[in-house]
mmCIF file as gemmi writes it, N, C-alpha and C atoms, coordinates in Angstrom:
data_model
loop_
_atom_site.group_PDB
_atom_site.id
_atom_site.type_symbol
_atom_site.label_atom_id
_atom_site.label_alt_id
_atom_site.label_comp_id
_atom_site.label_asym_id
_atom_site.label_entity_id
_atom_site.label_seq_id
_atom_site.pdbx_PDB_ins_code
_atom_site.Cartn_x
_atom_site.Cartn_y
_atom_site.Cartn_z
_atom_site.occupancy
_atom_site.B_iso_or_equiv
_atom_site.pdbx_formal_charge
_atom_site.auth_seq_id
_atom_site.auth_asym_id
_atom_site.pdbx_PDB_model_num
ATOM 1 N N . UNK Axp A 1 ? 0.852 -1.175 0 1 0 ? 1 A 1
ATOM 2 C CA . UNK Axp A 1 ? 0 0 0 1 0 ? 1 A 1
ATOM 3 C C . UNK Axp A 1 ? 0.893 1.231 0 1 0 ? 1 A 1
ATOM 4 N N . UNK Axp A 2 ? 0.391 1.661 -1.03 1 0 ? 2 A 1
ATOM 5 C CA . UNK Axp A 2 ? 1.28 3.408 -0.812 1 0 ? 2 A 1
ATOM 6 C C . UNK Axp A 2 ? 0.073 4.361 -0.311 1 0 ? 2 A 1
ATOM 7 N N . UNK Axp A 3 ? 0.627 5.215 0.638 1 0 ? 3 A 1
ATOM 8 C CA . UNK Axp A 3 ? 0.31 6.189 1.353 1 0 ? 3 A 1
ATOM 9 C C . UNK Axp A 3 ? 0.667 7.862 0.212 1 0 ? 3 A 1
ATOM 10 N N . UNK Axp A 4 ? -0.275 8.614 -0.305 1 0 ? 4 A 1
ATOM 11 C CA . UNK Axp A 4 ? 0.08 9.411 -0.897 1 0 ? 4 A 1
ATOM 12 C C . UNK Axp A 4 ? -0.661 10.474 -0.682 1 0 ? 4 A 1
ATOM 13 N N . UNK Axp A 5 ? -0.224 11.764 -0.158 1 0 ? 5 A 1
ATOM 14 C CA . UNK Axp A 5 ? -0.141 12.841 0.172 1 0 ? 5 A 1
ATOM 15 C C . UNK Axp A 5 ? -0.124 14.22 -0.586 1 0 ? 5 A 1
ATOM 16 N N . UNK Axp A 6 ? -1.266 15.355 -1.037 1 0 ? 6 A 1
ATOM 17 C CA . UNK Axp A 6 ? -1.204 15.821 -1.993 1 0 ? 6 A 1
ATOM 18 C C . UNK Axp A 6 ? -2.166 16.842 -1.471 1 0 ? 6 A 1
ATOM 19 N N . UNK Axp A 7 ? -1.724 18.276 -2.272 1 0 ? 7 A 1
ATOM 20 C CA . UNK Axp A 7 ? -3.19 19.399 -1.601 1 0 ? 7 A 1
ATOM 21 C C . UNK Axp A 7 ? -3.611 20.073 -3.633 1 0 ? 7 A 1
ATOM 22 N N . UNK Axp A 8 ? -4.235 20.413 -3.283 1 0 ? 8 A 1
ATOM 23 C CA . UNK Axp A 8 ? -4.932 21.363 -4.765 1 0 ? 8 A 1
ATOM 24 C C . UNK Axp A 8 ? -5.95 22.109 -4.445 1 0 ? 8 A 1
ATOM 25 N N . UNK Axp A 9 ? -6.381 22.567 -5.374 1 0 ? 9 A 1
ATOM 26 C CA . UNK Axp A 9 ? -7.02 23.965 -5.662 1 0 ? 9 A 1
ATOM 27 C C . UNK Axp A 9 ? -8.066 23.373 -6.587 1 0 ? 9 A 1
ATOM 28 N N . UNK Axp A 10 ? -9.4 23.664 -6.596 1 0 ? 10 A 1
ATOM 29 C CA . UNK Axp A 10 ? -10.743 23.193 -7.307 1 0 ? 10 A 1
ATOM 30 C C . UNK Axp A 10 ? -10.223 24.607 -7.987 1 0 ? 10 A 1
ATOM 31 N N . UNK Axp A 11 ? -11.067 24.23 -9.456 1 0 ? 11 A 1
ATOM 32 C CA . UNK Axp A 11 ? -11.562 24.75 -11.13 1 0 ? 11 A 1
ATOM 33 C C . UNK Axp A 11 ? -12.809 25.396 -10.204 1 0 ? 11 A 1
ATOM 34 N N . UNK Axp A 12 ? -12.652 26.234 -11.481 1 0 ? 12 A 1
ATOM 35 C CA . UNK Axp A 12 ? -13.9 27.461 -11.617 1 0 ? 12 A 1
ATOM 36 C C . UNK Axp A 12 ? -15.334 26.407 -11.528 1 0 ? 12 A 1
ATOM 37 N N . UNK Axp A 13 ? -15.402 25.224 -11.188 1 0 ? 13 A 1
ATOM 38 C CA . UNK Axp A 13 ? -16.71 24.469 -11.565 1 0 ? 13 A 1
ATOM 39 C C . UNK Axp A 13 ? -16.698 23.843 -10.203 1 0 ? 13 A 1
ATOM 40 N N . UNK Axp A 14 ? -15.436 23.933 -9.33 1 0 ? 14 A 1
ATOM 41 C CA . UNK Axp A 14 ? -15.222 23.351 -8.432 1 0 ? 14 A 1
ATOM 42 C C . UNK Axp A 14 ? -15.193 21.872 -8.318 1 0 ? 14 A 1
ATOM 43 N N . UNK Axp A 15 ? -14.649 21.106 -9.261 1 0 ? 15 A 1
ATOM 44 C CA . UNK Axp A 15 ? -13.831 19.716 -9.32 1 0 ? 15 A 1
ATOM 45 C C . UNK Axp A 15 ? -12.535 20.216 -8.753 1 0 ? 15 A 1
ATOM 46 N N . UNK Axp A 16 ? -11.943 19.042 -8.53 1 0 ? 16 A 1
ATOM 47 C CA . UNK Axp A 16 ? -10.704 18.541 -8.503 1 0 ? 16 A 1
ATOM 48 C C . UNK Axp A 16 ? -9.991 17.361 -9.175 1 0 ? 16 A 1
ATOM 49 N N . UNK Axp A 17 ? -8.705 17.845 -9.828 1 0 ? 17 A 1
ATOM 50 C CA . UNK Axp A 17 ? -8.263 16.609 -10.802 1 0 ? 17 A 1
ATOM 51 C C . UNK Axp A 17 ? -7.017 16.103 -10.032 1 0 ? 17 A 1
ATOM 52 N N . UNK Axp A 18 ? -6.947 15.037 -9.702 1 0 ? 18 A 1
ATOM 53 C CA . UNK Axp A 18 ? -5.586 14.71 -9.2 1 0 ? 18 A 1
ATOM 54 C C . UNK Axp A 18 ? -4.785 13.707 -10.417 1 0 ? 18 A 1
ATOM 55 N N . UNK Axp A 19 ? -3.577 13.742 -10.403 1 0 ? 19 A 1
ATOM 56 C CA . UNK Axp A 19 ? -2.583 13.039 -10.668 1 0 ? 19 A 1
ATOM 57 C C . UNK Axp A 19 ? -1.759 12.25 -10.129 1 0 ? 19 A 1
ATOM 58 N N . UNK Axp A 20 ? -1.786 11.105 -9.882 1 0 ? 20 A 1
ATOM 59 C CA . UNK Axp A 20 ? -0.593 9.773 -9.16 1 0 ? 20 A 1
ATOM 60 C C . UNK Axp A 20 ? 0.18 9.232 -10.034 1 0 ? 20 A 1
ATOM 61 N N . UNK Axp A 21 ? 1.687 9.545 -10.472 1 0 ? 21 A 1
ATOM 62 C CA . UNK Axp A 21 ? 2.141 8.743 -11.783 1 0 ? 21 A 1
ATOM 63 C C . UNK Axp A 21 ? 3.161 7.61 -10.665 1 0 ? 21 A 1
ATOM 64 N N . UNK Axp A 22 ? 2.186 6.155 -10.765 1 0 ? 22 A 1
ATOM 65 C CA . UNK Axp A 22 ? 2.574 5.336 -10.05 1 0 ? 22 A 1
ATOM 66 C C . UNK Axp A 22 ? 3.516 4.571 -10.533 1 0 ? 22 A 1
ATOM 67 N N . UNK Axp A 23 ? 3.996 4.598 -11.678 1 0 ? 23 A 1
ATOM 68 C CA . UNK Axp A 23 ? 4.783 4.035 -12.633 1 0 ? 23 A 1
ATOM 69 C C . UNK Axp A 23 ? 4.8 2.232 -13.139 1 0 ? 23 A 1
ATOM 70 N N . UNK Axp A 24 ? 3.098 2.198 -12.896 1 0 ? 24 A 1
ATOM 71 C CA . UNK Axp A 24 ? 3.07 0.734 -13.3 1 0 ? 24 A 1
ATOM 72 C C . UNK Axp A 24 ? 2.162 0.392 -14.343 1 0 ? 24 A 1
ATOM 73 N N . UNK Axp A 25 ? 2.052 0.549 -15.489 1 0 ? 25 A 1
ATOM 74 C CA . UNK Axp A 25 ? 0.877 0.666 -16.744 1 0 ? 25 A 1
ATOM 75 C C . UNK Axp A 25 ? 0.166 -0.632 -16.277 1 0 ? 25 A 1
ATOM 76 N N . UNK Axp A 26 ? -1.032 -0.654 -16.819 1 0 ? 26 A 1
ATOM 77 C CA . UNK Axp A 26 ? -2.045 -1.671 -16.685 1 0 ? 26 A 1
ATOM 78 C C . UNK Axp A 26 ? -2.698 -2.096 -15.425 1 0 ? 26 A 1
ATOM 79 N N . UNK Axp A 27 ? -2.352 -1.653 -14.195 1 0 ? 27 A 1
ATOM 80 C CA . UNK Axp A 27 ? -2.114 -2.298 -13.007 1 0 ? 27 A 1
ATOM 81 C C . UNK Axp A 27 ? -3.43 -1.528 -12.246 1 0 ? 27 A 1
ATOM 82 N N . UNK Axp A 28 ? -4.366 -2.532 -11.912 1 0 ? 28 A 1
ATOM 83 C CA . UNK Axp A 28 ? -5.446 -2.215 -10.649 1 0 ? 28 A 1
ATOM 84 C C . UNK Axp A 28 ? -5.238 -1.62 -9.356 1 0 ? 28 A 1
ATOM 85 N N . UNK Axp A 29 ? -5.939 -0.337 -9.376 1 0 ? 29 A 1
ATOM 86 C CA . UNK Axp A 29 ? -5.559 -0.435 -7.148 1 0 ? 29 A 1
ATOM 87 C C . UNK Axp A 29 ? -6.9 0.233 -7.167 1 0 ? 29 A 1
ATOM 88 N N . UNK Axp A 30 ? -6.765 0.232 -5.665 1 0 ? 30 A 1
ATOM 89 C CA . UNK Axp A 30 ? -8.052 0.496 -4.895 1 0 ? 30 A 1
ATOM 90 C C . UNK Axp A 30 ? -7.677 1.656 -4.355 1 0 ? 30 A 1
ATOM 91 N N . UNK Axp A 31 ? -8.319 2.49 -4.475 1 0 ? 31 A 1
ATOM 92 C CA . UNK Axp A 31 ? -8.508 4.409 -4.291 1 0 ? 31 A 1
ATOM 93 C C . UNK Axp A 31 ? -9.439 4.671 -3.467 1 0 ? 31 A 1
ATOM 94 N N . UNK Axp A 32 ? -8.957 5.416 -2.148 1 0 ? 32 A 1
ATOM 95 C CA . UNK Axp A 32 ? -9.523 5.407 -1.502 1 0 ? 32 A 1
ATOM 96 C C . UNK Axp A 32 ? -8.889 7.323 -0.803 1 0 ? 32 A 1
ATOM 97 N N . UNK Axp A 33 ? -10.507 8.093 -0.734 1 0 ? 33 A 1
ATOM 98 C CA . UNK Axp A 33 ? -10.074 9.558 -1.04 1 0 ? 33 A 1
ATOM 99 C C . UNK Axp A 33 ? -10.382 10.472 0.191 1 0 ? 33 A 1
ATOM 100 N N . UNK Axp A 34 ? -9.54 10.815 1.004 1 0 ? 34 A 1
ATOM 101 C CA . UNK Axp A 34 ? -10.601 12.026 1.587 1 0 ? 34 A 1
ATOM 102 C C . UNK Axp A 34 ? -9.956 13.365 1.49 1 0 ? 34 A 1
ATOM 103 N N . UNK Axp A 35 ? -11.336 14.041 1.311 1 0 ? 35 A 1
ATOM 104 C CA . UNK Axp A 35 ? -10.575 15.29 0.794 1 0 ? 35 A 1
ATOM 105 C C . UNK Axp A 35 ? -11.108 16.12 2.089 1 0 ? 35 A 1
ATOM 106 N N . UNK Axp A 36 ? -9.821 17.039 2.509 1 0 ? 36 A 1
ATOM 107 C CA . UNK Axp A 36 ? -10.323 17.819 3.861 1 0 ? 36 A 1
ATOM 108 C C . UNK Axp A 36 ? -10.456 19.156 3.632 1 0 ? 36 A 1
ATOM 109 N N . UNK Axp A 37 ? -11.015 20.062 3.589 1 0 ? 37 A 1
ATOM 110 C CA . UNK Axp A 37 ? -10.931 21.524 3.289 1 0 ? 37 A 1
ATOM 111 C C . UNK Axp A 37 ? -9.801 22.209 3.701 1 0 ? 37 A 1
ATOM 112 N N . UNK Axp A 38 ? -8.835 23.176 3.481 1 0 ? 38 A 1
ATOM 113 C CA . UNK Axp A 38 ? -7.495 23.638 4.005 1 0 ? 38 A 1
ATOM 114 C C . UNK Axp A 38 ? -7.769 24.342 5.294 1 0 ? 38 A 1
ATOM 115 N N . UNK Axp A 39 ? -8.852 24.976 5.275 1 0 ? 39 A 1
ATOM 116 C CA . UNK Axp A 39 ? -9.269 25.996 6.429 1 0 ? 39 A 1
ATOM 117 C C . UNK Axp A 39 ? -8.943 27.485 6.111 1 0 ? 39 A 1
ATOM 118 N N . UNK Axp A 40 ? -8.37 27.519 4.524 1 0 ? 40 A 1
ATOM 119 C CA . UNK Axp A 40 ? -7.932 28.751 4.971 1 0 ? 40 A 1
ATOM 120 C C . UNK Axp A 40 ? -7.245 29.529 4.829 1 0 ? 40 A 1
ATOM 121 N N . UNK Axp A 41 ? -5.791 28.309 5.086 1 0 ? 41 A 1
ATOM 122 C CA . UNK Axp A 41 ? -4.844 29.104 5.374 1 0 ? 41 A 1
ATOM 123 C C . UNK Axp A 41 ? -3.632 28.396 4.998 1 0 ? 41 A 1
ATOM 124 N N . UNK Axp A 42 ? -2.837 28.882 4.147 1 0 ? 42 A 1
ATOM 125 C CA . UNK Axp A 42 ? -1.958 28.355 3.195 1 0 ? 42 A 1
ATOM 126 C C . UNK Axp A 42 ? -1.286 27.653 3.996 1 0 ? 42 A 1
ATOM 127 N N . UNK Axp A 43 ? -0.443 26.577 3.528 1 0 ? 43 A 1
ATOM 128 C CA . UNK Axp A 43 ? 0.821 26.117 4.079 1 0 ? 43 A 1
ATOM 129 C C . UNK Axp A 43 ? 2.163 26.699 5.041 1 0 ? 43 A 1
ATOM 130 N N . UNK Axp A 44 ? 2.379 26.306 6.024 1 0 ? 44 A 1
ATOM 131 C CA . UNK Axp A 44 ? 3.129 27.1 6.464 1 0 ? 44 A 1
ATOM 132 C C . UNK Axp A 44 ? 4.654 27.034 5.793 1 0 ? 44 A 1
ATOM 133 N N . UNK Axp A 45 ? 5.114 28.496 4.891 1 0 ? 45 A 1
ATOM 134 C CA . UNK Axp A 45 ? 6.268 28.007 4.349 1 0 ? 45 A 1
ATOM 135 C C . UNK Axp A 45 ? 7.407 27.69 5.157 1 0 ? 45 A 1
ATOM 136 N N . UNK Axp A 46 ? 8.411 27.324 4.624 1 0 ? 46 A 1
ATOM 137 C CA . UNK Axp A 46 ? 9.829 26.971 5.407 1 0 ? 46 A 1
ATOM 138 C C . UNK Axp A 46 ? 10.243 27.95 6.448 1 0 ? 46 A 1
ATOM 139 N N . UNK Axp A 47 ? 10.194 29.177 6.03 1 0 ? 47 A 1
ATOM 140 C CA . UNK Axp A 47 ? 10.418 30.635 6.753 1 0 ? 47 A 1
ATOM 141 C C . UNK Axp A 47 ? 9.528 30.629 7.855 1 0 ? 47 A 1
ATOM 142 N N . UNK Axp A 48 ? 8.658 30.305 7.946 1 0 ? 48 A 1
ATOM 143 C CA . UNK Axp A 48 ? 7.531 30.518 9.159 1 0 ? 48 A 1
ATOM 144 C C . UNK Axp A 48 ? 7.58 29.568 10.149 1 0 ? 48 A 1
ATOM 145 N N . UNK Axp A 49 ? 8.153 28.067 9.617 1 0 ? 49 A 1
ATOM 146 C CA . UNK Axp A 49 ? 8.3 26.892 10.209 1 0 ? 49 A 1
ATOM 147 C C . UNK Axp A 49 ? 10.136 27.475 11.422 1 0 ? 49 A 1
ATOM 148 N N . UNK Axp A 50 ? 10.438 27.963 10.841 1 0 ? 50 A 1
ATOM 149 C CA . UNK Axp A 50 ? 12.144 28.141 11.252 1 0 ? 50 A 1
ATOM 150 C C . UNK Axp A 50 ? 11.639 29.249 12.343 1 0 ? 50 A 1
ATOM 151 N N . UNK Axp A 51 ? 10.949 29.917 11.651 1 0 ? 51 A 1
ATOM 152 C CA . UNK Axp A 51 ? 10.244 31.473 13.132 1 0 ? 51 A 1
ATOM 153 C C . UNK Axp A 51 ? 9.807 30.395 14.031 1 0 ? 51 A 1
ATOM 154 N N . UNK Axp A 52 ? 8.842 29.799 14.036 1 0 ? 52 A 1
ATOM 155 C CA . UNK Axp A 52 ? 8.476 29.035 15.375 1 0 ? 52 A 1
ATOM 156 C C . UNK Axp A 52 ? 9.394 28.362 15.716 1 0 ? 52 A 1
ATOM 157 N N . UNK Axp A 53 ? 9.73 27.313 15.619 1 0 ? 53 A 1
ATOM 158 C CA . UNK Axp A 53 ? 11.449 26.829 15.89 1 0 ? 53 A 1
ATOM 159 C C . UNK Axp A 53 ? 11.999 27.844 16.873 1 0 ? 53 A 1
ATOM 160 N N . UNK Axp A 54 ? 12.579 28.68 15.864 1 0 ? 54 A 1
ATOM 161 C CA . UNK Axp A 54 ? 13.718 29.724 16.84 1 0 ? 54 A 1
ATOM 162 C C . UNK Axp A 54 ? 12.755 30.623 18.105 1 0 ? 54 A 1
ATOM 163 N N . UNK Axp A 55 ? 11.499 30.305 17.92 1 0 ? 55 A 1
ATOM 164 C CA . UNK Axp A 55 ? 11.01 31.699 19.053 1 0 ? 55 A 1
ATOM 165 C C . UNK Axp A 55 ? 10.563 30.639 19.714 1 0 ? 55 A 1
ATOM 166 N N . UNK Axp A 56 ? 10.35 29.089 20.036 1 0 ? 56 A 1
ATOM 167 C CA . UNK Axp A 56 ? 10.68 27.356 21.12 1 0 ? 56 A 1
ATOM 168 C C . UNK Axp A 56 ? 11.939 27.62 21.802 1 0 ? 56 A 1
ATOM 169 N N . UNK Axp A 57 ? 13.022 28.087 21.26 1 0 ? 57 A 1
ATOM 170 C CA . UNK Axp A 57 ? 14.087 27.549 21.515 1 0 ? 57 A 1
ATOM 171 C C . UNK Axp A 57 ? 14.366 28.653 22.027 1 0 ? 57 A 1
ATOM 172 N N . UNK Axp A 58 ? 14.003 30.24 21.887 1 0 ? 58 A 1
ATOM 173 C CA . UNK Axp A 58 ? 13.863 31.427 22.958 1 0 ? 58 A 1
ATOM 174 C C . UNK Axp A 58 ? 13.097 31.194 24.057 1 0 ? 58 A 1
ATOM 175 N N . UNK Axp A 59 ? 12.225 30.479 24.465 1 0 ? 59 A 1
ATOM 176 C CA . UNK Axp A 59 ? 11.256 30.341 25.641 1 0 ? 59 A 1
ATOM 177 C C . UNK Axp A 59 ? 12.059 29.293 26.147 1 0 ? 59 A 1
ATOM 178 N N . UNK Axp A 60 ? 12.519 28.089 26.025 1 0 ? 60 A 1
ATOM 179 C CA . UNK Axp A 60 ? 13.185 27.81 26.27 1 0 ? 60 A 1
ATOM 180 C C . UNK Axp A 60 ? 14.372 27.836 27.112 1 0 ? 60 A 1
ATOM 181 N N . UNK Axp A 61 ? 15.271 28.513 26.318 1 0 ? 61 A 1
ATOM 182 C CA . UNK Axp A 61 ? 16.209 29.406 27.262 1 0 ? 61 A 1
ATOM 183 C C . UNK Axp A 61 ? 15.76 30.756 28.045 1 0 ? 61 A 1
ATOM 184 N N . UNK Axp A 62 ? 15.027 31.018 28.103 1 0 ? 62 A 1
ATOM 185 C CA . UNK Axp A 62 ? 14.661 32.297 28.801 1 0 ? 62 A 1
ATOM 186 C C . UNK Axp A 62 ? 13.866 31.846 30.029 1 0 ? 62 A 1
ATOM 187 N N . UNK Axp A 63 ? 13.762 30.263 29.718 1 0 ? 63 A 1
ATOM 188 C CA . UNK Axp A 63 ? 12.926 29.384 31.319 1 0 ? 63 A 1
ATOM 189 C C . UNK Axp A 63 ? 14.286 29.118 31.947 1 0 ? 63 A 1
ATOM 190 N N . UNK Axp A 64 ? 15.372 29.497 31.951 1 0 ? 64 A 1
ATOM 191 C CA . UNK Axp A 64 ? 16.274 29.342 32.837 1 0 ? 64 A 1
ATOM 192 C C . UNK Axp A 64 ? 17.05 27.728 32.801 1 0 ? 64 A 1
ATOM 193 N N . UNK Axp A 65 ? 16.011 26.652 32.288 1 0 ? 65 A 1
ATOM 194 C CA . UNK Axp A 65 ? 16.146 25.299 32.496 1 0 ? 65 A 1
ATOM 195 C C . UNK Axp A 65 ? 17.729 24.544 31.196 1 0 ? 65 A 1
ATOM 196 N N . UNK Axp A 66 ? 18.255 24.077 31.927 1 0 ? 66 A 1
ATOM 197 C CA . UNK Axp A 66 ? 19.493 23.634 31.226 1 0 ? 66 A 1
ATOM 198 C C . UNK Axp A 66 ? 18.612 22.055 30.434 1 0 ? 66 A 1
ATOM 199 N N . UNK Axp A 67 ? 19.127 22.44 28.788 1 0 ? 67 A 1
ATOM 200 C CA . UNK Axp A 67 ? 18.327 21.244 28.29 1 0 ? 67 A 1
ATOM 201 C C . UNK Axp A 67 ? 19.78 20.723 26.953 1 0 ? 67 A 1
ATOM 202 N N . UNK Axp A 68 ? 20.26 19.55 27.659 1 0 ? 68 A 1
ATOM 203 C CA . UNK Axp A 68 ? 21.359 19.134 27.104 1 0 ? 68 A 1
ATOM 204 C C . UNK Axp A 68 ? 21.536 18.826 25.533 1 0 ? 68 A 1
ATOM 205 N N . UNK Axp A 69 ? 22.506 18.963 25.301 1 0 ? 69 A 1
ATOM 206 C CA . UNK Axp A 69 ? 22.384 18.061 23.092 1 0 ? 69 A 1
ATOM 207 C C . UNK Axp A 69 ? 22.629 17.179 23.914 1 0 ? 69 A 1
ATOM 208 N N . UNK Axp A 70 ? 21.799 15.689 23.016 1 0 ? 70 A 1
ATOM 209 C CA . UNK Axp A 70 ? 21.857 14.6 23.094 1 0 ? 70 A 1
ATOM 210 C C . UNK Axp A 70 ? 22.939 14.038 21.878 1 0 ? 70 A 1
ATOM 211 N N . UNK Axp A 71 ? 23.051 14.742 21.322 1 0 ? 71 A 1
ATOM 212 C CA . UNK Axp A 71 ? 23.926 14.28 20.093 1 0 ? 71 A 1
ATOM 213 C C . UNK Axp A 71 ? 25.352 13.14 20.629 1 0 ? 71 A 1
ATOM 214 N N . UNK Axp A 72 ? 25.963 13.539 21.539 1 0 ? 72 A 1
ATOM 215 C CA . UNK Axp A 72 ? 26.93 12.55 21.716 1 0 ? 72 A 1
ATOM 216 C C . UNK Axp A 72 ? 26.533 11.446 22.657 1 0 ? 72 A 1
ATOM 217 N N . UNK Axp A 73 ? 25.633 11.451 23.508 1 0 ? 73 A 1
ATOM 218 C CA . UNK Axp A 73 ? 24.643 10.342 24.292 1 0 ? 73 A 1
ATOM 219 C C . UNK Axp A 73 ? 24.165 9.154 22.469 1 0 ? 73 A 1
ATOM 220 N N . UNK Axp A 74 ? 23.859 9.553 21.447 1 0 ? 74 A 1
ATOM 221 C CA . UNK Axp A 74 ? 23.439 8.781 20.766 1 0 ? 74 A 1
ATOM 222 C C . UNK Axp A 74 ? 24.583 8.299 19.948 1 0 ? 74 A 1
ATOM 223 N N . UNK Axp A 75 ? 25.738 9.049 19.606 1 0 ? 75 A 1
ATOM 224 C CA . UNK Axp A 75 ? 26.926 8.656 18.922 1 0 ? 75 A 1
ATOM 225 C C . UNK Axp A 75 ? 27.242 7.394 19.758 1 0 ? 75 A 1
ATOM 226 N N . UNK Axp A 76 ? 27.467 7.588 21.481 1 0 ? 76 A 1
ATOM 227 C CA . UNK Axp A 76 ? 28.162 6.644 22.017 1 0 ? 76 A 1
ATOM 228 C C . UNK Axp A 76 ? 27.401 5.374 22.111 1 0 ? 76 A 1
ATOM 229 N N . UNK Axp A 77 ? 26.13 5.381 21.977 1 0 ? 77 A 1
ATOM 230 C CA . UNK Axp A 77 ? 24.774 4.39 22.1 1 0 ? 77 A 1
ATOM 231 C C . UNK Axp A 77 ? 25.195 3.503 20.617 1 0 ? 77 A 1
ATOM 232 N N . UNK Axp A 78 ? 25.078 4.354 19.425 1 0 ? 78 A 1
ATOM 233 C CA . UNK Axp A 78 ? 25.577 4.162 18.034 1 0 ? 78 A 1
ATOM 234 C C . UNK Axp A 78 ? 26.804 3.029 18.301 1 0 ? 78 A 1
ATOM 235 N N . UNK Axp A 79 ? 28.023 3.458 18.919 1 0 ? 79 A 1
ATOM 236 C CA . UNK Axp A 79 ? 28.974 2.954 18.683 1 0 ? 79 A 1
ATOM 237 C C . UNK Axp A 79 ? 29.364 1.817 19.227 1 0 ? 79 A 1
ATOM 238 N N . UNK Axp A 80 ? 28.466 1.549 20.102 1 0 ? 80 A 1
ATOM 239 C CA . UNK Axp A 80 ? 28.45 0.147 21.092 1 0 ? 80 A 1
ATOM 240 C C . UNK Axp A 80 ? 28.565 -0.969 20.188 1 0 ? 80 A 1
């Protein structure tokens, strides 16, 4: 089963056409659709995703609380 993930925009008639190029000619599957309304409000781009990020990681430090990199805890776990 592939899991496939996709947003669009309805025609002036309000259809929607999707495209899956599954790369297997002739081949049966079972389609199964739900379509959710966006709400609204566009995607959050990359830029907006990195603002929240960095203004987590200001509250964060501004709670006083020491919150370690794990990065070498998993290298040494890794290297066992």
């Amino acid at each position: 089963m592939n899991l496939l993930h996709t947003a669009g925009t309805t025609d002036a008639a309000g259809s929607l056409t999707l495209t899956f190029p599954l790369g297997r000619p002739s081949t049966r599957y079972k389609i199964d659709i739900v379509a959710q309304p966006h709400g609204g409000r566009e995607a959050a781009s990359p830029v907006d995703v990195w603002t929240a990020i960095n203004a987590f990681r200001e509250r964060l430090t501004a709670s006083g609380r020491v919150f370690a990199d794990s990065v070498e805890l998993i290298r040494e776990d890794r290297d066992r």
